[in-house]
ZANU-639383 format. One record per residue: chain; x, y, z of N, C-alpha, C in turn; residue number from 1. Coordinates in steps of 0.2 Angstrom, whole numbers, plus 5000, padded with zeros to 4 digits. Layout:
<recs>
 mol n_xx n_yy n_zz ca_xx ca_yy ca_zz c_xx c_yy c_zz seq
   A    X    Y    Z     X     Y     Z    X    Y    Z NUM
...
</recs>
This chain:
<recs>
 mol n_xx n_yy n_zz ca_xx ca_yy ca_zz c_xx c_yy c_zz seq
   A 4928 5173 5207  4923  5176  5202 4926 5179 5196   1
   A 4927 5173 5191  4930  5175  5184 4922 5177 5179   2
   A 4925 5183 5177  4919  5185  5173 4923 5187 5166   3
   A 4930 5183 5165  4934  5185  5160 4928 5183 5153   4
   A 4928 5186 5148  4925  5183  5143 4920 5189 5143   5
   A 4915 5189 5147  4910  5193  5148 4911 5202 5148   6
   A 4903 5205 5145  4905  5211  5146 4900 5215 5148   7
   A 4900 5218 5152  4892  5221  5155 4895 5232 5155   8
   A 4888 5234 5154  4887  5238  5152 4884 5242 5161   9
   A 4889 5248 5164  4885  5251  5168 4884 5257 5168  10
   A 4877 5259 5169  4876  5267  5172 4876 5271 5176  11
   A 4880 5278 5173  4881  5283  5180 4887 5280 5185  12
   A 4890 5279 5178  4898  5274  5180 4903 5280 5181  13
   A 4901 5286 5182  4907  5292  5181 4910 5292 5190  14
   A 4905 5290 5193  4907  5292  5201 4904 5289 5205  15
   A 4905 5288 5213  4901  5285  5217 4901 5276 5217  16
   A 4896 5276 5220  4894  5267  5218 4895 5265 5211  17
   A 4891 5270 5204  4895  5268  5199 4900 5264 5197  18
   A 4905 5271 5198  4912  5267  5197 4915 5261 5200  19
   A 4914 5262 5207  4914  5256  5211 4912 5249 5206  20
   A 4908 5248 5205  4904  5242  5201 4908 5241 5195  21
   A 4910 5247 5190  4912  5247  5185 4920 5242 5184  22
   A 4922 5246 5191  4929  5244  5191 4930 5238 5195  23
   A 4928 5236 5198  4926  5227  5201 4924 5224 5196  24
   A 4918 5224 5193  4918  5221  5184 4921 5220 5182  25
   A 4927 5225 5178  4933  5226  5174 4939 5221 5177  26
   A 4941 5222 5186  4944  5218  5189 4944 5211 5190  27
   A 4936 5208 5190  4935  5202  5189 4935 5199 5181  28
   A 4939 5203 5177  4940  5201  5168 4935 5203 5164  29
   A 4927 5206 5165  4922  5209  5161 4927 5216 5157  30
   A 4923 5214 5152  4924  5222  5147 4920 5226 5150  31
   A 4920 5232 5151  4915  5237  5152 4915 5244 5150  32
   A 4906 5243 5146  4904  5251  5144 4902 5255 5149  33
   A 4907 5261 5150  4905  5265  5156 4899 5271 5154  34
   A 4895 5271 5157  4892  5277  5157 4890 5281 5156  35
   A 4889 5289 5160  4890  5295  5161 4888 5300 5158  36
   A 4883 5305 5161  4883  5313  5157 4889 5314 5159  37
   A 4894 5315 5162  4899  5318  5165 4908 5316 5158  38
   A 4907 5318 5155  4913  5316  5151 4918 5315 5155  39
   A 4921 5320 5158  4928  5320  5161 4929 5313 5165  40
   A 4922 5312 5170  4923  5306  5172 4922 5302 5172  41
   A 4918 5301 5165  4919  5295  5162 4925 5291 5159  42
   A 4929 5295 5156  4936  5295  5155 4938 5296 5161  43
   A 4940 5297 5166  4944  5294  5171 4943 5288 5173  44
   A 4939 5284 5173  4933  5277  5175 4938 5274 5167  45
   A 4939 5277 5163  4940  5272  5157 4947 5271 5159  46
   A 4951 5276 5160  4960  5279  5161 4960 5273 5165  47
   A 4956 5274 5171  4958  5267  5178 4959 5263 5177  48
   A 4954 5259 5172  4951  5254  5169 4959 5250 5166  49
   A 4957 5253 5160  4962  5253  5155 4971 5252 5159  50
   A 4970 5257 5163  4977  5256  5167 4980 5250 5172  51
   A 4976 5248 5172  4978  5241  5176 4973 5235 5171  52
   A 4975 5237 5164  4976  5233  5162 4968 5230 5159  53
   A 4962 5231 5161  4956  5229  5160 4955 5233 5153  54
   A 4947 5231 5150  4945  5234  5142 4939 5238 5147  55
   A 4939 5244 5142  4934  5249  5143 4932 5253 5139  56
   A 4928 5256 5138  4925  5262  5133 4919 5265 5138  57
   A 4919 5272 5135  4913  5278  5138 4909 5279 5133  58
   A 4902 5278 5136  4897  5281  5130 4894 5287 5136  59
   A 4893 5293 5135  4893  5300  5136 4886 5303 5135  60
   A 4879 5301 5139  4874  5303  5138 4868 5301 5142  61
   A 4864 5304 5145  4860  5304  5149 4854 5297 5147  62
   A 4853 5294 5152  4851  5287  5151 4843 5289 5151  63
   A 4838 5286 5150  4831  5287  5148 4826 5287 5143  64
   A 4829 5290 5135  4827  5287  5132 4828 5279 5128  65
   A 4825 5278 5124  4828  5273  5120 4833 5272 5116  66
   A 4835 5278 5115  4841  5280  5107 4847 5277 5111  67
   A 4848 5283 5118  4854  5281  5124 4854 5274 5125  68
   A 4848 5269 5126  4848  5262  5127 4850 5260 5122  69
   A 4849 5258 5118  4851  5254  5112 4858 5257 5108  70
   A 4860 5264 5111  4867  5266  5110 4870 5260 5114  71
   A 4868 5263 5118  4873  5259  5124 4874 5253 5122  72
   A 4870 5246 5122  4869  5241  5119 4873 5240 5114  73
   A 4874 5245 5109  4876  5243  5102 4884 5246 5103  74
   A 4885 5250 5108  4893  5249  5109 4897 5246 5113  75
   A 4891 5240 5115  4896  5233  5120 4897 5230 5114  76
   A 4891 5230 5110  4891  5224  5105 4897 5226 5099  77
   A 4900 5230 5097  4903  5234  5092 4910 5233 5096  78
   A 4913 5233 5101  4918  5236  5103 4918 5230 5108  79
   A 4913 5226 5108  4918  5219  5112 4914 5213 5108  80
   A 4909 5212 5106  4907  5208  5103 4899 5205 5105  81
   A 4896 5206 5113  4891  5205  5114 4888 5207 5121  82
   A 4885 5205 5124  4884  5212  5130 4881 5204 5135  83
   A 4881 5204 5140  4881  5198  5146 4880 5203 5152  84
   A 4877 5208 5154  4877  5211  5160 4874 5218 5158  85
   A 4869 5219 5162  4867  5226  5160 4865 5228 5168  86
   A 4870 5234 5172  4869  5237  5178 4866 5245 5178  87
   A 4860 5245 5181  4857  5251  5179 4856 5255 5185  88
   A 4859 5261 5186  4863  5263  5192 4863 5268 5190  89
   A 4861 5271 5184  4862  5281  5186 4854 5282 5188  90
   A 4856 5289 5193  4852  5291  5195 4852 5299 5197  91
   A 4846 5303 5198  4847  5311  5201 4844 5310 5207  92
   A 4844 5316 5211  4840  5319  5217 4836 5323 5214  93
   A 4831 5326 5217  4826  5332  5217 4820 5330 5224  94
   A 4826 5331 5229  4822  5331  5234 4815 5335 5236  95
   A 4810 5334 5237  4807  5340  5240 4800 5338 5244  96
   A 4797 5341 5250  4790  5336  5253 4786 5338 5246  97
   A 4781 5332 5246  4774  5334  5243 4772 5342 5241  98
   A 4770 5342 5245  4768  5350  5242 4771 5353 5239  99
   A 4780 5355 5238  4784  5359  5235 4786 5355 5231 100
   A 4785 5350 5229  4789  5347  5223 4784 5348 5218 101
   A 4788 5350 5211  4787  5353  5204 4784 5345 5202 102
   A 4779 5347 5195  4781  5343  5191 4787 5340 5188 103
   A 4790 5345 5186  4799  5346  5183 4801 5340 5188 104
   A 4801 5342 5195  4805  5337  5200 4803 5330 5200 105
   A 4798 5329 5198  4795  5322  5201 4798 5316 5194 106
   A 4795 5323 5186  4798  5319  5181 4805 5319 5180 107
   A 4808 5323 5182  4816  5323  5180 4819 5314 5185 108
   A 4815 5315 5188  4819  5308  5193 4816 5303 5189 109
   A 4809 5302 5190  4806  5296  5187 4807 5294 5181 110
   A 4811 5300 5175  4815  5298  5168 4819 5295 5168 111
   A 4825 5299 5174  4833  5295  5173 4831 5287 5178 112
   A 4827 5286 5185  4828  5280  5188 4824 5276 5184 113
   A 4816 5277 5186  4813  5273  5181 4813 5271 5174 114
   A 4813 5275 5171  4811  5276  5162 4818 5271 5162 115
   A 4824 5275 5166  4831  5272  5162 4832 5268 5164 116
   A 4828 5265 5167  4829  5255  5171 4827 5254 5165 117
   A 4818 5254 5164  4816  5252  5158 4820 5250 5152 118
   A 4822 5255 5148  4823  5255  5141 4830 5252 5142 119
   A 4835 5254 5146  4843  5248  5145 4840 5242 5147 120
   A 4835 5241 5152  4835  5233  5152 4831 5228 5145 121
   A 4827 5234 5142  4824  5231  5137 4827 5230 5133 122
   A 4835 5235 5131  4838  5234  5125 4842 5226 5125 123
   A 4843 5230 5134  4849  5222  5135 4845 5217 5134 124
   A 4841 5216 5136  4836  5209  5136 4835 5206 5130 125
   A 4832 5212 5124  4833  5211  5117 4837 5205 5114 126
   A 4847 5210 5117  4851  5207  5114 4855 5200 5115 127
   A 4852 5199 5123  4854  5193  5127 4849 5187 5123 128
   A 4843 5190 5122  4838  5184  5120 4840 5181 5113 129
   A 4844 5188 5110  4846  5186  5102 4850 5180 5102 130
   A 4857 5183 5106  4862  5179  5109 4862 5173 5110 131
   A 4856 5169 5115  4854  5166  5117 4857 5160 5123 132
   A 4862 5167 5125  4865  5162  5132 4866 5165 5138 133
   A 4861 5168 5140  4858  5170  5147 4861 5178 5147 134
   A 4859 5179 5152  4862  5185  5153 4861 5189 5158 135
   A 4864 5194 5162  4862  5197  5168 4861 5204 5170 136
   A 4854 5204 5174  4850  5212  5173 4852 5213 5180 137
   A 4855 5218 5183  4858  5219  5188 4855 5228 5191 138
   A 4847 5228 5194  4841  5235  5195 4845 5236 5200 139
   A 4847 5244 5202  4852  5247  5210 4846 5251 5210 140
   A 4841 5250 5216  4836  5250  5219 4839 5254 5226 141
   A 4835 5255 5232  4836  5258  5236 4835 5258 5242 142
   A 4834 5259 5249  4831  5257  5255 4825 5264 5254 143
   A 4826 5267 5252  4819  5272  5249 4815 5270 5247 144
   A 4815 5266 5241  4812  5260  5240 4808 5257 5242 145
   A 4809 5254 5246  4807  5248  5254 4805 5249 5258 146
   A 4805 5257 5259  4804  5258  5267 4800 5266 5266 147
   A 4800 5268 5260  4799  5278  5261 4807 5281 5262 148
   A 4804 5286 5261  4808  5293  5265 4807 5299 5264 149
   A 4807 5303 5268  4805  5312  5270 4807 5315 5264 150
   A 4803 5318 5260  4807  5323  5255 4808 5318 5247 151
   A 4806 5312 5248  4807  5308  5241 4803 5304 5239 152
   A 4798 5308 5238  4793  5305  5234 4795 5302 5227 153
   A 4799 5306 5223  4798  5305  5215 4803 5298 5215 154
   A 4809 5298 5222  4815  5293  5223 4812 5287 5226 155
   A 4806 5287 5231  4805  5282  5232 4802 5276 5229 156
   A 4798 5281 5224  4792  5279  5219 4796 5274 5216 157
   A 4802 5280 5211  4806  5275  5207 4809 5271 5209 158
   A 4811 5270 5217  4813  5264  5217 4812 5259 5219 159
   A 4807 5261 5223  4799  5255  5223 4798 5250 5215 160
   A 4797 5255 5211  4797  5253  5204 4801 5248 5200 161
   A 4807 5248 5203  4812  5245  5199 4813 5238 5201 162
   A 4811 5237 5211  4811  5231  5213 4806 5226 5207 163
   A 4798 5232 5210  4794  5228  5205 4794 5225 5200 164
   A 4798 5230 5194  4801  5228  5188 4804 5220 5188 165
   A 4811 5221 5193  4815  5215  5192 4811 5208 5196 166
   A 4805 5208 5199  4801  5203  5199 4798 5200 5194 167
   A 4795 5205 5191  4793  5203  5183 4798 5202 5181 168
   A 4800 5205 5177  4808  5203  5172 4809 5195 5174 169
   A 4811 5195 5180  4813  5186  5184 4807 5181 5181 170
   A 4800 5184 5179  4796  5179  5178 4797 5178 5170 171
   A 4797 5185 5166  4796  5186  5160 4804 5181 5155 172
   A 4810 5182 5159  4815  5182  5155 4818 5174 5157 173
   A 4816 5172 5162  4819  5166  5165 4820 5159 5160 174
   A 4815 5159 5155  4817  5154  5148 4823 5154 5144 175
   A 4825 5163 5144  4831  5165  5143 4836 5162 5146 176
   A 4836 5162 5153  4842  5161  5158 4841 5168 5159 177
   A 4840 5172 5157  4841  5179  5159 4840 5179 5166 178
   A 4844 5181 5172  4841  5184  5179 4840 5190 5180 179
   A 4838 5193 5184  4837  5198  5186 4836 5200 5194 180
   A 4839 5205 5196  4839  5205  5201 4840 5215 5204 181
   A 4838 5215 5210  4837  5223  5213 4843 5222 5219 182
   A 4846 5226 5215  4851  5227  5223 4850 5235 5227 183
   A 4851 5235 5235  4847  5240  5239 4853 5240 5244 184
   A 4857 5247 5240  4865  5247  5243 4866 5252 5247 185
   A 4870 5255 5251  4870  5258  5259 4876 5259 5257 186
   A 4879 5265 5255  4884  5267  5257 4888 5276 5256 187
   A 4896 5275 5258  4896  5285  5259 4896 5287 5251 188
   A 4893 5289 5252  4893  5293  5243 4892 5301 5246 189
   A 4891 5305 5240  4889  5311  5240 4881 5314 5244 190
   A 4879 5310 5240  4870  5307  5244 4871 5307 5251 191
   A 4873 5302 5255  4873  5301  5262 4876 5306 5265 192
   A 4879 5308 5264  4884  5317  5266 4878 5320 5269 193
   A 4876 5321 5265  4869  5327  5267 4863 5322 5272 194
   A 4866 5317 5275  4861  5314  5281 4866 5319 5287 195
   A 4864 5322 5293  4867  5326  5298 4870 5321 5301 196
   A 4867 5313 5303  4874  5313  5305 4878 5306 5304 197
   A 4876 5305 5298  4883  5303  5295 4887 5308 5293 198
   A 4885 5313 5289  4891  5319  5287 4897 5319 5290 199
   A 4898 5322 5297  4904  5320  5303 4908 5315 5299 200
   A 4906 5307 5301  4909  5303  5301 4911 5303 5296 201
   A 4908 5300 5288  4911  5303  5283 4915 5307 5281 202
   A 4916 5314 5282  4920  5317  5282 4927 5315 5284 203
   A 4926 5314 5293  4932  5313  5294 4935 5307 5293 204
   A 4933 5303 5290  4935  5295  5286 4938 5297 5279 205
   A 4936 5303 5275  4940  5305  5270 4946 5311 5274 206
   A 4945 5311 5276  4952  5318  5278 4958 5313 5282 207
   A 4955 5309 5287  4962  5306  5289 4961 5298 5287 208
   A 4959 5293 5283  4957  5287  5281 4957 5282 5287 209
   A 4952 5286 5294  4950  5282  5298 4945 5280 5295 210
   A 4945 5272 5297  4938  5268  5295 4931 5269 5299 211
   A 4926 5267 5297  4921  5267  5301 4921 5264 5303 212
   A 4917 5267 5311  4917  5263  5316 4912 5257 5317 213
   A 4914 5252 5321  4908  5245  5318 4900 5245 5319 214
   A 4899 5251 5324  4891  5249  5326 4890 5255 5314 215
   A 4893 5258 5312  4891  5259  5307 4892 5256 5304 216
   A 4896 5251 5303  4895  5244  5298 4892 5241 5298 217
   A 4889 5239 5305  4885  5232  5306 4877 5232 5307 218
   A 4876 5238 5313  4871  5242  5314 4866 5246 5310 219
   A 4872 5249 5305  4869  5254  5300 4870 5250 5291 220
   A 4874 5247 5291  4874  5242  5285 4879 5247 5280 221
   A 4883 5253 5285  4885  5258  5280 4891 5258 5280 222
   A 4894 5255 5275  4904  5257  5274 4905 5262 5268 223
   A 4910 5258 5263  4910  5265  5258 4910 5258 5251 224
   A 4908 5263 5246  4906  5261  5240 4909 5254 5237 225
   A 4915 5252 5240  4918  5246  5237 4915 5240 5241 226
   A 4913 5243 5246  4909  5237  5250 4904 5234 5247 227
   A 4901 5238 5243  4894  5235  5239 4896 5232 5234 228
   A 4903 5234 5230  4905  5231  5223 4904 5223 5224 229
   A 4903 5222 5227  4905  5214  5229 4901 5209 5227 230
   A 4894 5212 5228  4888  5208  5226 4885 5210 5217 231
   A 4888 5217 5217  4887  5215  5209 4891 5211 5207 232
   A 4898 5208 5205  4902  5205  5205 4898 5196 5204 233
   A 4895 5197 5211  4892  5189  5212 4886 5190 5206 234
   A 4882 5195 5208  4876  5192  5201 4878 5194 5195 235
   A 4883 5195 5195  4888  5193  5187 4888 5189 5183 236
   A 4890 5185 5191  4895  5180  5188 4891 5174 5188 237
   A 4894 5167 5184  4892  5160  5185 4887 5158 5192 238
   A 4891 5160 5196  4889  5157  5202 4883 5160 5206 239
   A 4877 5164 5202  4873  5167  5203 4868 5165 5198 240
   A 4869 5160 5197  4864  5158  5189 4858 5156 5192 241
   A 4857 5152 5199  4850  5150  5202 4846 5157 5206 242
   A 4850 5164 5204  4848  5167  5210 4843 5172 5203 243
   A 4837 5173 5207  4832  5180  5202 4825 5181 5206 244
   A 4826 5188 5202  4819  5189  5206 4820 5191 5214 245
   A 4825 5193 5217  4825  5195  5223 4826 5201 5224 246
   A 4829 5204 5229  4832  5211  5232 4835 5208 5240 247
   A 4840 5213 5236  4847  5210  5241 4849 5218 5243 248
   A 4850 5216 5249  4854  5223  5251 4861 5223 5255 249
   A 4864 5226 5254  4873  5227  5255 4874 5233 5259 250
   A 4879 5235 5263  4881  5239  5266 4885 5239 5269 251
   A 4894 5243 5272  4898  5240  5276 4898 5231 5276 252
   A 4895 5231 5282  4899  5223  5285 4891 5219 5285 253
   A 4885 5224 5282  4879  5219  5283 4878 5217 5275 254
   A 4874 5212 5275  4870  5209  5269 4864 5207 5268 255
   A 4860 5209 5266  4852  5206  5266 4847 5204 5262 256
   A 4842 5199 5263  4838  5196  5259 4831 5203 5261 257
   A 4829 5206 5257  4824  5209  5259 4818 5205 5257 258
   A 4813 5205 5261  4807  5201  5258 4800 5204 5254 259
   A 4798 5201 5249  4794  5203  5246 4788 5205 5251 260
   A 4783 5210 5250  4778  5210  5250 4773 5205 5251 261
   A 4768 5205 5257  4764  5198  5257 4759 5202 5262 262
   A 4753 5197 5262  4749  5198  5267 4750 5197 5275 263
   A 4750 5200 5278  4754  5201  5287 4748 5198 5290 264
   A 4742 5200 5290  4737  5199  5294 4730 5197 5289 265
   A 4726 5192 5291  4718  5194  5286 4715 5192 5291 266
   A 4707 5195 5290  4701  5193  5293 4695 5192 5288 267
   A 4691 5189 5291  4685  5188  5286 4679 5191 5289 268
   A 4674 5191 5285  4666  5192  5289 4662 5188 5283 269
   A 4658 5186 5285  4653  5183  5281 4649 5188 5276 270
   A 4648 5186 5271  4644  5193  5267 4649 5199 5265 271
   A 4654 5198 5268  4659  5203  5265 4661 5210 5272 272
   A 4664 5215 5272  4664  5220  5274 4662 5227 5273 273
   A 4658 5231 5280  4658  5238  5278 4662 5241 5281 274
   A 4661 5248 5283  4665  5253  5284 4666 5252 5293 275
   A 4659 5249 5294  4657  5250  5303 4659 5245 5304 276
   A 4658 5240 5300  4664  5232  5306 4670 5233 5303 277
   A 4673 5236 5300  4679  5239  5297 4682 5241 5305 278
   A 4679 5246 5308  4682  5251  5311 4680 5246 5318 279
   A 4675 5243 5319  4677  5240  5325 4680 5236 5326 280
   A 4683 5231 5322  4686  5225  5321 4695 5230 5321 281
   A 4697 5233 5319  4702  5234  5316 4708 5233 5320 282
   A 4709 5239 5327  4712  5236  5334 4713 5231 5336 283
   A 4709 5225 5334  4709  5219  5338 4712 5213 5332 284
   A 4710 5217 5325  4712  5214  5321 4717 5212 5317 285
   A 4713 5215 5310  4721  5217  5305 4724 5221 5309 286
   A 4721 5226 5310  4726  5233  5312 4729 5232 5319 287
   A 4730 5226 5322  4733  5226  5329 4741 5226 5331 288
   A 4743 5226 5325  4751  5225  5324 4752 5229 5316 289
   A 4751 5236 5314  4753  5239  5310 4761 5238 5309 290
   A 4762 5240 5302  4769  5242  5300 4771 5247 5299 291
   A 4778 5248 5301  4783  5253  5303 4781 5256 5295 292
   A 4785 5263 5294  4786  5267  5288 4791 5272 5288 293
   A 4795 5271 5283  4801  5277  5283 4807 5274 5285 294
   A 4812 5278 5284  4819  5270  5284 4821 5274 5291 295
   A 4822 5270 5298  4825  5271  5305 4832 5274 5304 296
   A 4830 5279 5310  4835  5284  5313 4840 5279 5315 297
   A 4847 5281 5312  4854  5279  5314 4853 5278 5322 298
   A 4853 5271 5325  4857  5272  5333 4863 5273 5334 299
   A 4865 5280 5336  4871  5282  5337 4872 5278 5345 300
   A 4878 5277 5347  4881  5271  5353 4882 5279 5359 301
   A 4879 5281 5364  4881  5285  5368 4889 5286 5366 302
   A 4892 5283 5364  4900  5285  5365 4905 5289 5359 303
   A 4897 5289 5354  4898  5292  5349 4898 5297 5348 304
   A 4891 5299 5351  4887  5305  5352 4890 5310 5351 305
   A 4897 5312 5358  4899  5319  5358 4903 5320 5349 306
   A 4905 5314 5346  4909  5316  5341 4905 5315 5338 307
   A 4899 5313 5335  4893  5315  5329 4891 5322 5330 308
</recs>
């Protein structure tokens, strides 16, 4: 995976999966514009970078509107020469169920994940199309996304949205060579702490650097952050030129194709349906085999138990 030559731009590069990405980018020869409200660790992300020898610069500002996108944009293009990768990766929480969640809560998320998928990937598309030698849109989407989850509504939205997105983009930009692509990544972060019982585990993988155990690699699709860097790396690179339009999910020791959306079941009536052969048919019918919702409780292995 040589991506020497190339330079891609990611957000929310300060910490977490961010940096992970950032810094396997740099590693396989990309230039990279880091991210980050967080100044300090944006500059440490640069400090790393830079120290083993890779190119790096921090641009210092909350992703969302257009000004930050087209900054960002214009300081790949100034300080390396062109921009070939745009990963869009920062994100907030503002958990809360339905009923308790603010307006405040719902927009503050749907600005930085959605809004700020948006506007970088239009800058970058922009500037690849100007370019006119392909170029790679890289949306970090979520199992939230895909599946629900308790408490995130404004999280799931947007990351249901973004898959959507990189569907279109893959129709819209593909004359370009532009790809596009949603990655839907599992791993220990900050985030995952606060699930009860991965917390334990986590924990104790950073206090003494035991790994985790395989039923949460393989089972749970859960390692640590560098696990995941691998697949941005691939739709980086060259060797990911036929791939678009999909969602891919990563995690520990699993990998995944997730499947788009389609019709599971259909029935017909002649003259159309109402409400009453709706409700009779439903059991026997379409509705005979419903789909699950919300992303599944970890299987913990009995022998795990007393130490979760």
């Amino acid at each position: 995976m040589d991506l020497s030559g190339k330079v891609a731009v990611v957000t929310g590069a300060g910490r977490g999966l961010g940096r992970a990405y950032a810094e396997a980018l740099a590693a396989a020869g990309a230039a990279v514009v880091v991210n980050d409200v967080d100044a300090d660790a944006a500059a440490q992300v640069v400090e790393a970078v830079t120290g083993d020898g890779g190119r790096a610069r921090s641009v210092v500002a909350p992703v969302g509107s257009a000004e930050v996108a087209d900054r960002l944009v214009a300081t790949a293009v100034k300080e390396f020469g062109r921009l070939d990768v745009m990963v869009t990766n920062a994100g907030i929480l503002r958990d809360r169920v339905l009923w308790k969640m603010s307006d405040d809560d719902f927009d503050a998320v749907i600005d930085v994940h959605l809004r700020g998928t948006f506007t970088c990937a239009r800058a970058a598309a922009i500037r690849m199309r100007e370019q006119g030698s392909g170029g790679r849109l890289i949306l970090i989407s979520s199992p939230a996304g895909q599946r629900g989850n308790f408490g995130q509504t404004n999280y799931a939205a947007a990351k249901a949205g973004i898959v959507a997105m990189a569907r279109t983009w893959a129709l819209e930009l593909a004359r370009a060579n532009i790809t596009v692509n949603a990655v839907v990544p599992v791993a220990a972060t900050e985030m995952t702490k606060t699930i009860p019982v991965f917390a334990p585990i986590i924990e104790e993988s950073e206090r003494t650097g035991k790994p985790f155990p395989g039923w949460l690699r393989r089972d749970e699709g859960l390692g640590t952050v560098e696990d995941v860097a691998g697949l941005v790396v691939f739709l980086a690179s060259d060797a990911s030129a036929e791939v678009t339009g999909q969602a891919i999910g990563i995690g520990g020791d699993r990998l995944a194709l997730w499947s788009h959306p389609g019709e599971k079941a259909v029935a017909f009536a002649d003259g159309g349906w109402t409400a009453g052969t709706i409700a009779a048919s439903w059991q026997s019918g379409v509705g005979a085999d419903p789909e699950t919702y919300g992303i599944p409780a970890p299987k913990v292995p009995a022998s795990d138990v007393q130490g979760v």
